[in-house]
PQR file with spaces between the fields and no chain letter, atoms N, CA, C, O and H, PARSE charges and radii, in Angstrom:
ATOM       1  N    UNK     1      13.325   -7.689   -0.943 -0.4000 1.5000
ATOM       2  CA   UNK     1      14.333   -6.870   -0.291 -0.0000 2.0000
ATOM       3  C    UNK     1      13.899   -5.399   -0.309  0.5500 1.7000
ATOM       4  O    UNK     1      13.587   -4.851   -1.366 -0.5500 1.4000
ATOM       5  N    UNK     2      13.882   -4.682    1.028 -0.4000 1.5000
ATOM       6  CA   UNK     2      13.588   -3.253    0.639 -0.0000 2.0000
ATOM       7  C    UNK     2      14.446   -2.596    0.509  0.5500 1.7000
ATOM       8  O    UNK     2      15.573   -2.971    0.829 -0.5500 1.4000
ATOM       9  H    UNK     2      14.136   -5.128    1.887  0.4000 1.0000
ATOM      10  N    UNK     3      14.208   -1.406   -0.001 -0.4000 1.5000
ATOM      11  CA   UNK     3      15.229   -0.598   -0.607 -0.0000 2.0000
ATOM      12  C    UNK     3      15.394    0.595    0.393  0.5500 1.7000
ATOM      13  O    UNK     3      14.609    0.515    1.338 -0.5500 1.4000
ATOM      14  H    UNK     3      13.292   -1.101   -0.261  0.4000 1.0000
ATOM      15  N    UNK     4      16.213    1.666    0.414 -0.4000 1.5000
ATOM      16  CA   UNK     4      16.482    2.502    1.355 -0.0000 2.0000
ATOM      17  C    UNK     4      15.204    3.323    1.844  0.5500 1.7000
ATOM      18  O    UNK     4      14.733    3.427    2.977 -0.5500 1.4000
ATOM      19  H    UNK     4      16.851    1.731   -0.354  0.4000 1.0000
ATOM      20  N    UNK     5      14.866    3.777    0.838 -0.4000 1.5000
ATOM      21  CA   UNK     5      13.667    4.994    1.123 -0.0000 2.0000
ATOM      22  C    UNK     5      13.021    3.961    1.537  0.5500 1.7000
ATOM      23  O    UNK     5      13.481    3.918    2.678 -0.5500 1.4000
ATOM      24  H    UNK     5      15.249    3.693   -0.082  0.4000 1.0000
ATOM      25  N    UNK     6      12.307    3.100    1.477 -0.4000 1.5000
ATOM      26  CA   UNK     6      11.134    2.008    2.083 -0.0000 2.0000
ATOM      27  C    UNK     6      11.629    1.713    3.581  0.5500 1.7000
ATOM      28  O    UNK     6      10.718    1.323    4.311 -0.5500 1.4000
ATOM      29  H    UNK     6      11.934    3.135    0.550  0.4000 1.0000
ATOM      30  N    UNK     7      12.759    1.809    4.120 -0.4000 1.5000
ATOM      31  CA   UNK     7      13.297    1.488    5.007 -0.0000 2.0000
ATOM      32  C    UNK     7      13.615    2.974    6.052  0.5500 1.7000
ATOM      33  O    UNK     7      13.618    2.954    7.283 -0.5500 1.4000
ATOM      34  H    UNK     7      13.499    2.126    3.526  0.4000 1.0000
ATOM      35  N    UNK     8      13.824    3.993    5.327 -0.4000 1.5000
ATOM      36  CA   UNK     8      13.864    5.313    5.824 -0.0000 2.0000
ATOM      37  C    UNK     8      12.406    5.733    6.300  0.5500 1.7000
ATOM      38  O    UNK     8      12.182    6.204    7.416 -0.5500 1.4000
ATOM      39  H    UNK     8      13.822    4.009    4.327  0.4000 1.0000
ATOM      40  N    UNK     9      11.210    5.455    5.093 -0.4000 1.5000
ATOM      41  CA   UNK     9       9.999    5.795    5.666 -0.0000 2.0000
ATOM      42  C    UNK     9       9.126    4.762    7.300  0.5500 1.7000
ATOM      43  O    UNK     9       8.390    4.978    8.263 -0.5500 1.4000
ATOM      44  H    UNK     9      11.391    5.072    4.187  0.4000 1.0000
ATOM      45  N    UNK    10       9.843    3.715    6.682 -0.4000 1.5000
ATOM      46  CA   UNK    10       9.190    2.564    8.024 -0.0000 2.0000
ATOM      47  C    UNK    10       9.597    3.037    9.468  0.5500 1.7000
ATOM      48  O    UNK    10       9.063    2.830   10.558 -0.5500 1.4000
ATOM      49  H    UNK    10      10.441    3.539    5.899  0.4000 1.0000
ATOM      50  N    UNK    11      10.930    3.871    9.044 -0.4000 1.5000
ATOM      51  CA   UNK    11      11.097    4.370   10.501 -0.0000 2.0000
ATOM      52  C    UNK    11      10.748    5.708   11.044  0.5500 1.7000
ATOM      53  O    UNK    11      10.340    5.941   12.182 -0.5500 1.4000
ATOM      54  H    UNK    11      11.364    4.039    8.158  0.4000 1.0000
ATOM      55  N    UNK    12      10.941    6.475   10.179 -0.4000 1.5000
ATOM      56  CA   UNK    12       9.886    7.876   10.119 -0.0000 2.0000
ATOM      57  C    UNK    12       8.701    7.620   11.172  0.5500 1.7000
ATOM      58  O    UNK    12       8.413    8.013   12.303 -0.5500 1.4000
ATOM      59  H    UNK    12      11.273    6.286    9.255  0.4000 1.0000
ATOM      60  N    UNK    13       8.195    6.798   10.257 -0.4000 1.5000
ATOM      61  CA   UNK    13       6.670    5.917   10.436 -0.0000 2.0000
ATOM      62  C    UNK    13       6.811    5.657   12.067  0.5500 1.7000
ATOM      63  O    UNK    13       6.335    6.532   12.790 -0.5500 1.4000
ATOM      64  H    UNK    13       8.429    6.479    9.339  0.4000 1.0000
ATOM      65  N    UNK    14       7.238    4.872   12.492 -0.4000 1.5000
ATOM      66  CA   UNK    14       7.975    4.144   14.004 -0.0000 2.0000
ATOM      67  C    UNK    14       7.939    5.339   14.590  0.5500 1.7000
ATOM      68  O    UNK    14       7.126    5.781   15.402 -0.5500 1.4000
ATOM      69  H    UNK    14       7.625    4.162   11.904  0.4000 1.0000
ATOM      70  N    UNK    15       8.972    5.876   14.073 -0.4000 1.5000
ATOM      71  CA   UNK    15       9.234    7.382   15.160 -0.0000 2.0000
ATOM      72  C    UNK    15       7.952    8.372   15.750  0.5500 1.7000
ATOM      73  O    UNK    15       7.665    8.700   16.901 -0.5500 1.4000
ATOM      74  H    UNK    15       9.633    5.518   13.414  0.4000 1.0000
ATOM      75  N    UNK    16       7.212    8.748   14.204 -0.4000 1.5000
ATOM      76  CA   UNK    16       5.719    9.229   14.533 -0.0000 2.0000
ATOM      77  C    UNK    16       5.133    8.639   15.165  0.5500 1.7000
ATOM      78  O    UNK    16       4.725    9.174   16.196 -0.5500 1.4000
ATOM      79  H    UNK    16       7.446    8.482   13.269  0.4000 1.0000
ATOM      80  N    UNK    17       4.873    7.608   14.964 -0.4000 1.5000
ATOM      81  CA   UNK    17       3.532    6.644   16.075 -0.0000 2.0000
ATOM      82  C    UNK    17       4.301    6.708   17.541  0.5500 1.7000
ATOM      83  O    UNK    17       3.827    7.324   18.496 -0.5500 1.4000
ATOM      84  H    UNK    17       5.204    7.173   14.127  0.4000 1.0000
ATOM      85  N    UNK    18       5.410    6.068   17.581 -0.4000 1.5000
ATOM      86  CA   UNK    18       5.771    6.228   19.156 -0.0000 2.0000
ATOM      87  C    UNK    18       6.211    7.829   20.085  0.5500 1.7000
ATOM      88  O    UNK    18       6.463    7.958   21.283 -0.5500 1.4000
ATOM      89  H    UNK    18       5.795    5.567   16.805  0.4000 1.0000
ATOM      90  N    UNK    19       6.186    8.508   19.378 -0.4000 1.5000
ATOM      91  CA   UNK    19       6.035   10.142   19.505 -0.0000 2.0000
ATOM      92  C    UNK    19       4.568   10.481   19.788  0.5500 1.7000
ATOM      93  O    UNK    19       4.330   11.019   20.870 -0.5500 1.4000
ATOM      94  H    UNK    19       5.982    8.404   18.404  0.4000 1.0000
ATOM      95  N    UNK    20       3.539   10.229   18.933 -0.4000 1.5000
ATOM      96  CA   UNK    20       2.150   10.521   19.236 -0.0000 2.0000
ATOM      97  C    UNK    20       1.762    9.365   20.507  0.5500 1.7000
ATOM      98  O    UNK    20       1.103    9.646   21.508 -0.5500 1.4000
ATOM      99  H    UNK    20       3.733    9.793   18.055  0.4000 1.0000
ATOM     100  N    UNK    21       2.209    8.332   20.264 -0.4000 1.5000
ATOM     101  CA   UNK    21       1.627    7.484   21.666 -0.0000 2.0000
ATOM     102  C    UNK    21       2.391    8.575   23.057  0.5500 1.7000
ATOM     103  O    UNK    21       1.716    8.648   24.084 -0.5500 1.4000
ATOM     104  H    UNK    21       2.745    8.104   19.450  0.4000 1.0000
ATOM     105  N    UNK    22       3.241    9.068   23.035 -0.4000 1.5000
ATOM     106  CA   UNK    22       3.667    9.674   24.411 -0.0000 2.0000
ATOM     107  C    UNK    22       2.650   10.282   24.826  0.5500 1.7000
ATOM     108  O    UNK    22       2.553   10.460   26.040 -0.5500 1.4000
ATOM     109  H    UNK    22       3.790    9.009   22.201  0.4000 1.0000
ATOM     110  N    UNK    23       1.948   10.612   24.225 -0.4000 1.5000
ATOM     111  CA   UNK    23       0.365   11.532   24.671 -0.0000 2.0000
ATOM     112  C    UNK    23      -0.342   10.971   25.581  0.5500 1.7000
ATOM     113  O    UNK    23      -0.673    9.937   25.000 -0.5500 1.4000
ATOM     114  H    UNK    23       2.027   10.467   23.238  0.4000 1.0000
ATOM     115  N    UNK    24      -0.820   10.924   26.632 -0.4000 1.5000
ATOM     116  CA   UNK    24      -2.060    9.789   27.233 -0.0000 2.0000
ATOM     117  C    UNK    24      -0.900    8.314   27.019  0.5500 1.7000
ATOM     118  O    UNK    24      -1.221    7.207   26.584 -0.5500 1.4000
ATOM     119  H    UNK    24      -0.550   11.763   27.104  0.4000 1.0000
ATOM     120  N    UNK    25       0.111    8.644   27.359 -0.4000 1.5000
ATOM     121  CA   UNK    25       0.812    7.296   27.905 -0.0000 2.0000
ATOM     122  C    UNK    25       0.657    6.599   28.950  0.5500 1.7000
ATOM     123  O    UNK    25       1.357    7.239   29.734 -0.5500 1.4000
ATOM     124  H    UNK    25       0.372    9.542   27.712  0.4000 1.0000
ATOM     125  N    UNK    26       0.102    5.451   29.732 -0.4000 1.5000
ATOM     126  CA   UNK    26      -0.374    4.831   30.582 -0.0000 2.0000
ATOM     127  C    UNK    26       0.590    4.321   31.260  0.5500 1.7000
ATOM     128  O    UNK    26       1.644    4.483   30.645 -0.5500 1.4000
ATOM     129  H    UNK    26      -0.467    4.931   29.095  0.4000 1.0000
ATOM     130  N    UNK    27       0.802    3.513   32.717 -0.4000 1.5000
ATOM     131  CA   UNK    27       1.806    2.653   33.114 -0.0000 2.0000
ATOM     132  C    UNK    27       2.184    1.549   33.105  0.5500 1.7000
ATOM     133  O    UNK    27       3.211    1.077   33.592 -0.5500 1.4000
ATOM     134  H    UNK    27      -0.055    3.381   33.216  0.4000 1.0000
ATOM     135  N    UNK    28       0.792    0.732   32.150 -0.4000 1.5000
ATOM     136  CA   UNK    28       1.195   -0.309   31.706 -0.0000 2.0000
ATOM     137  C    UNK    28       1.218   -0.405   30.201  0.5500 1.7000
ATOM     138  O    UNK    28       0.711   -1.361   29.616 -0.5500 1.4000
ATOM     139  H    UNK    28      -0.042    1.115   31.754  0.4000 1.0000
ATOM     140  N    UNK    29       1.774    0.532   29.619 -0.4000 1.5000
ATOM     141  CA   UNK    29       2.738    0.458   28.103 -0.0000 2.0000
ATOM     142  C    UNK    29       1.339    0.704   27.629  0.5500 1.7000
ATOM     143  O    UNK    29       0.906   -0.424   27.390 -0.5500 1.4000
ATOM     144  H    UNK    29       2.187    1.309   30.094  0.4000 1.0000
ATOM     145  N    UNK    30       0.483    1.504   27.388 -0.4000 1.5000
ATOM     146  CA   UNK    30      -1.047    1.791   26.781 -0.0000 2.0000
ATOM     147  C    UNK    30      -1.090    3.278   26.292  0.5500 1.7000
ATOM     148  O    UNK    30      -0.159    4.083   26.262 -0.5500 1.4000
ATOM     149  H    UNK    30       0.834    2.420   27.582  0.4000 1.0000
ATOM     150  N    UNK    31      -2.106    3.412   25.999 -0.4000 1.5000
ATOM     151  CA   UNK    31      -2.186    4.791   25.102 -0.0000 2.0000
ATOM     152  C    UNK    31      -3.720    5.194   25.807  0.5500 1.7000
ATOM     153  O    UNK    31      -4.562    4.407   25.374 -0.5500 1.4000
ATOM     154  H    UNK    31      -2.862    2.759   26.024  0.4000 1.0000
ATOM     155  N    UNK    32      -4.249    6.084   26.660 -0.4000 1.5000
ATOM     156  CA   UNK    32      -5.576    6.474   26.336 -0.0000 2.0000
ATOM     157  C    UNK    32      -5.750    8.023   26.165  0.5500 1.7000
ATOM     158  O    UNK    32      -5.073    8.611   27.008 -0.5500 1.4000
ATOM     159  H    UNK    32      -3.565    6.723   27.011  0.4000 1.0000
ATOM     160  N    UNK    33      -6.354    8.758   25.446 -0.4000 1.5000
ATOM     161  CA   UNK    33      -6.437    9.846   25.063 -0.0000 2.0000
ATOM     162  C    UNK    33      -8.036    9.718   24.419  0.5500 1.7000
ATOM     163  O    UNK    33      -8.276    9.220   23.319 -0.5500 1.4000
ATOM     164  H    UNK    33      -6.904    8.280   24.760  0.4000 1.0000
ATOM     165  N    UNK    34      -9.244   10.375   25.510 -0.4000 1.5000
ATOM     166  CA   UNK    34     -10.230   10.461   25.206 -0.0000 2.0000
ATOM     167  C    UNK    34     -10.621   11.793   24.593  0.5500 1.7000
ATOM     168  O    UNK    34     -10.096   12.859   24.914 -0.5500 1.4000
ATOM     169  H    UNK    34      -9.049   10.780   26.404  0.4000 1.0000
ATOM     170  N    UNK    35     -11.539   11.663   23.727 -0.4000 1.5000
ATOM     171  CA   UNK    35     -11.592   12.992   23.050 -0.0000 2.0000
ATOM     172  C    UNK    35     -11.890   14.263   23.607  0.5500 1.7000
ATOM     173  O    UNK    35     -12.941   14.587   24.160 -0.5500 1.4000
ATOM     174  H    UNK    35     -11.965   10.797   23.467  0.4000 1.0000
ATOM     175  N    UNK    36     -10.643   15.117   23.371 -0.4000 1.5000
ATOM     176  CA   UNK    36     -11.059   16.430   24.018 -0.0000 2.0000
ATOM     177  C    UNK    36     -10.106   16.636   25.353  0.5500 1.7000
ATOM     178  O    UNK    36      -9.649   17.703   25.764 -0.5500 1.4000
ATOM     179  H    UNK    36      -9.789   14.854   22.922  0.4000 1.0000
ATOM     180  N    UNK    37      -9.957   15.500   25.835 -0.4000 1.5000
ATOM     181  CA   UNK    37      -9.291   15.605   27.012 -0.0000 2.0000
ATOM     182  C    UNK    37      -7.607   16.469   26.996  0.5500 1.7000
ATOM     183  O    UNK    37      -7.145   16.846   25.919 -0.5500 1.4000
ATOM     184  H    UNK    37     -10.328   14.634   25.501  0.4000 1.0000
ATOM     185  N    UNK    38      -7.022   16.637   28.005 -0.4000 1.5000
ATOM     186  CA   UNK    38      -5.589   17.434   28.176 -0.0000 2.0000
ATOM     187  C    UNK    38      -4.322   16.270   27.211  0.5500 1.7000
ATOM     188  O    UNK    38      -3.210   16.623   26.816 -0.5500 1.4000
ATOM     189  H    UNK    38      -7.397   16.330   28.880  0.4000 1.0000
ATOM     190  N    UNK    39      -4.708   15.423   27.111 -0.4000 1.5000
ATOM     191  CA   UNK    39      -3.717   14.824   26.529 -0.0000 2.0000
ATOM     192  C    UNK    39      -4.163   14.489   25.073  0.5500 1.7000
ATOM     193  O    UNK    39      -3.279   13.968   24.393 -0.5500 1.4000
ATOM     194  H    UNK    39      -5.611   15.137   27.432  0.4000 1.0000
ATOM     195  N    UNK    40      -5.384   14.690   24.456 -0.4000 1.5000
ATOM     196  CA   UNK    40      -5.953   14.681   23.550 -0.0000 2.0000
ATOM     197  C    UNK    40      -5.243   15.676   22.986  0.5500 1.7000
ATOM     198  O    UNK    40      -4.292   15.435   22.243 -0.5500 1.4000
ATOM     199  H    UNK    40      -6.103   15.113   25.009  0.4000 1.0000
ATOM     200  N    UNK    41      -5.642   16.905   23.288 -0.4000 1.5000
ATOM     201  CA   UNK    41      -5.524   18.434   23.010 -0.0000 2.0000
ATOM     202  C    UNK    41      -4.091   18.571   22.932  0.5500 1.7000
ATOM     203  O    UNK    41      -3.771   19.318   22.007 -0.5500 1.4000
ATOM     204  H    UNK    41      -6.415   17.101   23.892  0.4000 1.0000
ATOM     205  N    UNK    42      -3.282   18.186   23.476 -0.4000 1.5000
ATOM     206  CA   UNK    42      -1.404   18.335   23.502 -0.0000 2.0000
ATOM     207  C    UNK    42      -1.042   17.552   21.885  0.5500 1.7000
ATOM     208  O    UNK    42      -0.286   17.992   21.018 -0.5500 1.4000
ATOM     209  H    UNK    42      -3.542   17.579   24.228  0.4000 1.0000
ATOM     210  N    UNK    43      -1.798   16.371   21.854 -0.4000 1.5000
ATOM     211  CA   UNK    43      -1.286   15.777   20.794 -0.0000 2.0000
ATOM     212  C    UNK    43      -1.909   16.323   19.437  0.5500 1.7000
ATOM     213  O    UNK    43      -1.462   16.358   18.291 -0.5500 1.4000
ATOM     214  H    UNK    43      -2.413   16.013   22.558  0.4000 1.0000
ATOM     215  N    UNK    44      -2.507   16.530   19.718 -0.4000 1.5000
ATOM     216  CA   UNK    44      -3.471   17.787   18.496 -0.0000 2.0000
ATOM     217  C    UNK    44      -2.488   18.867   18.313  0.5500 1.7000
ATOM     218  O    UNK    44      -1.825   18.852   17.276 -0.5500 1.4000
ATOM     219  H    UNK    44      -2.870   16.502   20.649  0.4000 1.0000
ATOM     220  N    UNK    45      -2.293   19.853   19.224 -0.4000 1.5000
ATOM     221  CA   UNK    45      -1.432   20.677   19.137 -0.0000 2.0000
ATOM     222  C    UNK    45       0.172   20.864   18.839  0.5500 1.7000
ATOM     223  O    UNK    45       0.781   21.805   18.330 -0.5500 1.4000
ATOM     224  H    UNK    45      -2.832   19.865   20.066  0.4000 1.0000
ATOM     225  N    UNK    46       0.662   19.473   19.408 -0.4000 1.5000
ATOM     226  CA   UNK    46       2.467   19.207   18.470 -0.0000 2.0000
ATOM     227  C    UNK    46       2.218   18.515   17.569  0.5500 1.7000
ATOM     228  O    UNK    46       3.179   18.292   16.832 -0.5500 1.4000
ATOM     229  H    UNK    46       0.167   18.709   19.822  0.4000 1.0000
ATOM     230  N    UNK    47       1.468   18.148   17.354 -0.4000 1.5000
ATOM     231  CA   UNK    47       1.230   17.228   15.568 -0.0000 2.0000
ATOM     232  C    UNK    47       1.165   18.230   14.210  0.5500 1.7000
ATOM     233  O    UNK    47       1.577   18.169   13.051 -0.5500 1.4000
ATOM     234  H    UNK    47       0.688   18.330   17.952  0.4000 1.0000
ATOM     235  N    UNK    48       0.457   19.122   14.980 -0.4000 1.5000
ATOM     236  CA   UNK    48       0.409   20.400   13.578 -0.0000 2.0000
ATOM     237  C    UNK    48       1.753   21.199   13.636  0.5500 1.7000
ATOM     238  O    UNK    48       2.195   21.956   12.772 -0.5500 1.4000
ATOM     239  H    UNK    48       0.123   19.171   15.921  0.4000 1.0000
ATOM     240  N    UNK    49       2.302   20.867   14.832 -0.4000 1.5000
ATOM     241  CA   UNK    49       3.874   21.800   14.633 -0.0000 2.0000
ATOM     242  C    UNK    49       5.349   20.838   13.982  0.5500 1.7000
ATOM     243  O    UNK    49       6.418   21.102   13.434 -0.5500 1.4000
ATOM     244  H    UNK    49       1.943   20.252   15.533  0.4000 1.0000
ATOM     245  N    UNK    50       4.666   19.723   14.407 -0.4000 1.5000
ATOM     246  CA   UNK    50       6.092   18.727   13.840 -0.0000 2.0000
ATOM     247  C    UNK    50       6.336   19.033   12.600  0.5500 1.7000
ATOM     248  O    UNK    50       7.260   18.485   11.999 -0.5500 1.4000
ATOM     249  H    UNK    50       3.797   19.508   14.853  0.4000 1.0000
């Protein structure tokens, strides 16, 4: 059984990853963000501000 905080962080967790996937979001539900590129560089840049 998990306990709250284990359950608070899993979604934290959720929230971050599907926040950084908005970056280089594709139209069929994908992620590409090649290095360096404009959507690379965006997610680089709100990751150090979150």
């Amino acid at each position: 059984m998990m306990d709250q905080a284990s359950t608070t962080l899993k979604d934290d967790l959720r929230q971050s990853i599907n926040w950084l996937a908005s970056f280089g979001k594709t139209e069929n539900g994908g992620v590409t963000r090649l290095l360096y590129d404009e959507a690379w560089q965006q997610a680089q840049q709100r990751s150090h501000r979150k």
